[in-house]
N, C-alpha and C positions, 0 to 999 in steps of 0.2 A: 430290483432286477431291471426296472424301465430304465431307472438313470444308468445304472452300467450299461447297457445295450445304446443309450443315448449318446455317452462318453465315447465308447468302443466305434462308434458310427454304424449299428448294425440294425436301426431302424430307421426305415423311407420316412424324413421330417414331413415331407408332404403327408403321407397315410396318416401320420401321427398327429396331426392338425398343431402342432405347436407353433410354426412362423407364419404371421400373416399373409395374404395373397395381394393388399393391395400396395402397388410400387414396389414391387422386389422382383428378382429374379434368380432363375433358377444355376446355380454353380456347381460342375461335375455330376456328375450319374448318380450320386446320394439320392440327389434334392432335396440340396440345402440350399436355405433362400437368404443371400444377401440384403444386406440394406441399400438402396439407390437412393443418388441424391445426396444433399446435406442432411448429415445425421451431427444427432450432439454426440458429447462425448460420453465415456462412462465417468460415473463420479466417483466411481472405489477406485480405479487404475487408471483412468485419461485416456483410454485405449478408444479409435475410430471405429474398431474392428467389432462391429455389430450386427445381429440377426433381429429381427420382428418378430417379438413372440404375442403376436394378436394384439387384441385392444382391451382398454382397461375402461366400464361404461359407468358414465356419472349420474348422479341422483336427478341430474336436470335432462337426462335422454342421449345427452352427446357421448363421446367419447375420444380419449386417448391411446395416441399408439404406447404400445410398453415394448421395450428393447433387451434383449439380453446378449451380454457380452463375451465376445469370442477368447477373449484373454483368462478372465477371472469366472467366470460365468457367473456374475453381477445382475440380476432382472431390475429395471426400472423402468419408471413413464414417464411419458413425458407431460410434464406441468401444461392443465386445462386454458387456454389460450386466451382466457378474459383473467385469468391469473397469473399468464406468465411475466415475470419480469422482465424487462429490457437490461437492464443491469446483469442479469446472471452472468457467473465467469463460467459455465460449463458448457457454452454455446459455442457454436463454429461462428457465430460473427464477431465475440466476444475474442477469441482464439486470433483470428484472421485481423484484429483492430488493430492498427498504430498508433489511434489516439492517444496523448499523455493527459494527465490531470488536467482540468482548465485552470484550477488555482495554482497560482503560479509557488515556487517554495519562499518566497518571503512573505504569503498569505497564509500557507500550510503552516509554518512555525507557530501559529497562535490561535489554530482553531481547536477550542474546548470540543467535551465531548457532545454537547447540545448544538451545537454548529457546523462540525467537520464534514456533516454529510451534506447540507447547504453551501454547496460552494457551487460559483457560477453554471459551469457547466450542470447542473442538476437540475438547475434552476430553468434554465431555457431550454431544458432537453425535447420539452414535450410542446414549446410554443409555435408558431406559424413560422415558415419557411422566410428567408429574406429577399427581399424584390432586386429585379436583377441591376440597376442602377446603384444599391447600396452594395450589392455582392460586388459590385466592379469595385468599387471604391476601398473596399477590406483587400480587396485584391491589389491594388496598388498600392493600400498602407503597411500590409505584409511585405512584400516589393522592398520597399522603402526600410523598412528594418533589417532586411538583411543587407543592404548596403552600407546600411548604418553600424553594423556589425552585431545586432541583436542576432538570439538564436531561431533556428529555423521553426522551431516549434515554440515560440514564444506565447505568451497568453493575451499579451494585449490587445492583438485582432479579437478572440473572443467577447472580449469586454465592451469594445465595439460593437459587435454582432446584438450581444444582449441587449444593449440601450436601443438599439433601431430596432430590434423587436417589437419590443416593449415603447414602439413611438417618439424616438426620438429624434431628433433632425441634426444631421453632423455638420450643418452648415452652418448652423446655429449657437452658438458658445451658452448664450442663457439657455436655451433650452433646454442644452445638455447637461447644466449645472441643476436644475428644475428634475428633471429624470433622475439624476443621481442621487440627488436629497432626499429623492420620495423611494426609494428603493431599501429594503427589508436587509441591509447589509450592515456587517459591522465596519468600523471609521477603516480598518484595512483595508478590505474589496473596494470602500466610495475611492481611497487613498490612491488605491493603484488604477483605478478607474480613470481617474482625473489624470493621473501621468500618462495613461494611454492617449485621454484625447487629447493630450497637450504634445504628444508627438506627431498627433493625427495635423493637429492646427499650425505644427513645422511643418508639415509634410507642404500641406497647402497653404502656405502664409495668410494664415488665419491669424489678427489679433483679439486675445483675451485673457481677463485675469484668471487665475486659474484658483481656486476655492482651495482651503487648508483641513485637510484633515490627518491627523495625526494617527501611527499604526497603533493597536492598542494591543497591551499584554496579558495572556492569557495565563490565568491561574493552575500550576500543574499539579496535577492528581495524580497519587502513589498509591498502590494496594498496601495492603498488609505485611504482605511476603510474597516471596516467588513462588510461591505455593499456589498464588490466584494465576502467574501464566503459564502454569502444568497443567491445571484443570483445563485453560481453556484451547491448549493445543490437544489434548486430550481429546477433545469434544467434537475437534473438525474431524468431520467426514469426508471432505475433500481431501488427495491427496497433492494437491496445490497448494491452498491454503494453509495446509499446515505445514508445508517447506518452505510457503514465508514468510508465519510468522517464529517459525525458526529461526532461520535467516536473522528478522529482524531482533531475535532476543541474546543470537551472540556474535553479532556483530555491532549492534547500537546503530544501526543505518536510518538515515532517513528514509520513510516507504519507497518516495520516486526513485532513490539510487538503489533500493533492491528490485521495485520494477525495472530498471535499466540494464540489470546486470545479465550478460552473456557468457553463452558455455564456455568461451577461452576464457573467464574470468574466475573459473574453478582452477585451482592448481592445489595436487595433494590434499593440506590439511590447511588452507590459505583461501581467500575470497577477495577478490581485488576490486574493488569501488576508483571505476575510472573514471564514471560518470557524474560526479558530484555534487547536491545540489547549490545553490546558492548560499553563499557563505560558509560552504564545507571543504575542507584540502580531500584531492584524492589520497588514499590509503587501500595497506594490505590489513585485513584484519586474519587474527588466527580464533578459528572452530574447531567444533569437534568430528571425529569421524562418521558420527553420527547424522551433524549436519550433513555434510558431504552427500551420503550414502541416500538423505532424503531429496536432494537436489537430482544428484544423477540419475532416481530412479524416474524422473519425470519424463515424459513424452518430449521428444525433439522435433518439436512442429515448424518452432521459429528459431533466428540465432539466438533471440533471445530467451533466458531460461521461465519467465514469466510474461508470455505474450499477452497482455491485458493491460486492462485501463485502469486510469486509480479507481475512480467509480466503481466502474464492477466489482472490483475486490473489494472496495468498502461495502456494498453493497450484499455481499456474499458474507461478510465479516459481520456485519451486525444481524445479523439472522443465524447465524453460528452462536454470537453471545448472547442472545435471546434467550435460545432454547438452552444451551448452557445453563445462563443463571437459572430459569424456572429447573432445571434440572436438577441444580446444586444447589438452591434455594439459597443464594449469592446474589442480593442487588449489587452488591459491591463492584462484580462482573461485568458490567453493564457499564461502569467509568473507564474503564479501561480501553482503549484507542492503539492504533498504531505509533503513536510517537510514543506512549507509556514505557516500550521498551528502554528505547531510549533516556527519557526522561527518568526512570528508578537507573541507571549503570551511572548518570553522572551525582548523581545524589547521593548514591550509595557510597563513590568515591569522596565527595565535597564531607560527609559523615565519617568514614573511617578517615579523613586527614582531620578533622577538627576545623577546618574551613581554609587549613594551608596549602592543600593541594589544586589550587588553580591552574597551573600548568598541566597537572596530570588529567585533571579534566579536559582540557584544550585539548592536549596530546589523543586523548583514546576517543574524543568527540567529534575529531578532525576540525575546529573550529579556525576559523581564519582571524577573528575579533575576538580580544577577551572578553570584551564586553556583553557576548551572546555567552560566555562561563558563568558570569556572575550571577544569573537567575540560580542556579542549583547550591549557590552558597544561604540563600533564606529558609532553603529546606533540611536545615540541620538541627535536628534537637538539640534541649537544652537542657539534659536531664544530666550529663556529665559533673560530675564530682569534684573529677580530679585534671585541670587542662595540662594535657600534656603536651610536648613540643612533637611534633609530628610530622614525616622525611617520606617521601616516598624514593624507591628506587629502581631500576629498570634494566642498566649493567652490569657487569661483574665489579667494576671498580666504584663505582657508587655503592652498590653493597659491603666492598669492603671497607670503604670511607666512613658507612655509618657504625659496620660494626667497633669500631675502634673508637668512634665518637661516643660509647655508652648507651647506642641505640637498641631495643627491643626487639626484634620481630615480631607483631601479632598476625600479621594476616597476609593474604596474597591471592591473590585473582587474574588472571588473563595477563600472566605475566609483568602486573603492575608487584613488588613486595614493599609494603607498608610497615614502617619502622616506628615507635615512641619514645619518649623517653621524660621523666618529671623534671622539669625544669630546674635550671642549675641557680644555685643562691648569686647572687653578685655582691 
């Protein structure tokens, strides 16, 4: 009977002692108490639209405010303040960030799952401020790339920033080489390190040799079945998180170009990737309506459809597979990362051609270089019997060319149709 009377608005919330008194105020003759201020968001619907329903008191004396939502009527607290995360994506400043990833996507491409969340930016998030003498100088090596025609949000200023952190002197070529060396990185991060400060040493006709490190390649991890990334969209609680890793399972994107994507880039039953990482062609991918319907239901804060950083969502994302696996009693859940999506669609395909579909991987990976294909041709079993000749096709007249060839049809995916056939005697 309270909550109908609640619903119906026909008891005084103030008499009723349900919304807190401190920082609120009071809205129309109900009184009914707003939230003032920066509030977070809810995490079942994204919605701003919150009331104070009192405080939630901890075992150590303090307390938290708890929030319930005007939209979904969702109650939550907020996370004790010597526990909150800086990373959480359900935050207004998390929301409000333009940050991109600090690691750059020719770093991203090869970080395992024991690495991916060490990446520069995590790294220095939490160290001493930079002195204003070095900040000038990032300031003018930023400068200097965009004239250069680097992008505006480029990483290598970062990289910078980090070493002088962490005591390094930019005047210095040995010294910088000395920091690099000793730094907990793999040969990538030192790799692009080193091309930073060797544009840093054009900037300012610095001479010095610049140390060789080579990118090194990471080992890619495949679940069982698709069966492990239903559990674990299943498991998000966020309704964010789980429209990206949506996103990311049919579309095969790299995370930074689904962080980039904006509401014009939904059209119908289509996802337009304009923003492309390094060494990816822009493309239209086709999803489901389903996608679609989990994109649009999201809160329109920014233009873009996932206003966050890569951090936070990584950050948000392994606390999701966490609790997952302990839930589903699946360590296997636990290997699984943001590029997995991707990494099972091109191997799935490199398997169903028999290792002939090269192009077809190119084509649905967006890849600019065959040579970033040829990784997904190692992960093909070898249990096959019988090697068949193997065609993929894409048009109507490519389909009719095979069938007349004595081709098969066995299979067909995202509008790729996969043809066989037992090799012919000569």
């Amino acid at each position: 009977m309270r909550n109908r009377q609640l619903v119906e608005g026909k008891v005084d919330f103030q008499e009723a002692g349900i919304f807190g008194e401190a920082g609120s105020k009071t809205a129309g003759k109900s009184g009914q108490q707003e939230s003032a201020g920066i509030n977070p968001l809810c995490p079942q619907c994204g919605s701003s639209r919150l009331y104070r329903d009192g405080f939630r008191y901890l075992a150590d004396g303090s307390s938290v405010q708890r929030w319930l939502c005007r939209n979904c009527a969702y109650r939550f607290s907020e996370k004790p303040l010597q526990r909150e995360s800086e990373l959480s994506i359900n935050t207004t400043a998390a929301l409000t960030s333009n940050c991109q990833i600090f690691a750059p996507a020719k770093e991203a491409k090869n970080l395992e799952h024991a690495t991916e969340t060490k990446t520069v930016a995590g790294e220095f998030a939490k160290t001493k401020p930079l002195p204003a003498e070095a900040k000038g100088a990032i300031a003018k090596f930023q400068a200097f790339l965009e004239r250069e025609g680097y992008a505006s949000n480029s990483a290598y200023p970062n990289y910078l920033s980090t070493l002088v952190r962490r005591g390094a002197n930019l005047t210095d070529p040995e010294d910088i080489k000395e920091k690099v060396a000793k730094q907990n990185w793999n040969d990538s991060t030192k790799m692009l390190a080193v091309h930073a400060y060797d544009l840093y040493c054009q900037m300012e006709g610095i001479q010095w040799k610049m140390p060789h490190y080579r990118q090194s390649e990471a080992t890619i991890f495949l679940p069982d079945s698709e069966r492990e990334f239903d559990q674990l969209i299943a498991c998000c609680r966020s309704r964010r998180l789980r429209a990206f890793l949506q996103a990311l399972r049919e579309t095969y994107a790299d995370p930074s170009e689904i962080l980039g994507l904006e509401w014009k880039d939904i059209k119908d039953d289509t996802i337009s990737i304009n923003k492309p990482c390094k060494g990816h062609r822009p493309g239209v991918m086709p999803v489901s309506p389903g996608c679609i319907a989990m994109l649009r239901a999201l809160p329109r804060t920014d233009k873009r459809i996932f206003p966050v950083s890569y951090p936070r969502m990584y950050v948000s994302f392994s606390k999701m597979r966490a609790r997952a696996a302990k839930q589903l009693q699946n360590e296997q859940l636990l290997n699984i990362n943001f590029k997995t999506f991707r990494h099972w669609e091109g191997s799935q395909i490199a398997m169903r051609t028999n290792g002939n579909g090269l192009l077809t991987i190119q084509r649905v990976l967006r890849h600019k270089e065959i040579k970033s294909t040829l990784k997904y041709i190692h992960n093909i079993p070898t249990y096959r019997e019988i090697e068949y000749e193997i065609a993929t096709a894409t048009t109507r007249e490519e389909i009719v060319a095979f069938g007349k060839g004595g081709f098969e049809k066995y299979d067909e995916a995202h509008g790729v149709h996969y043809y066989r056939r037992v090799p012919r005697k000569r």
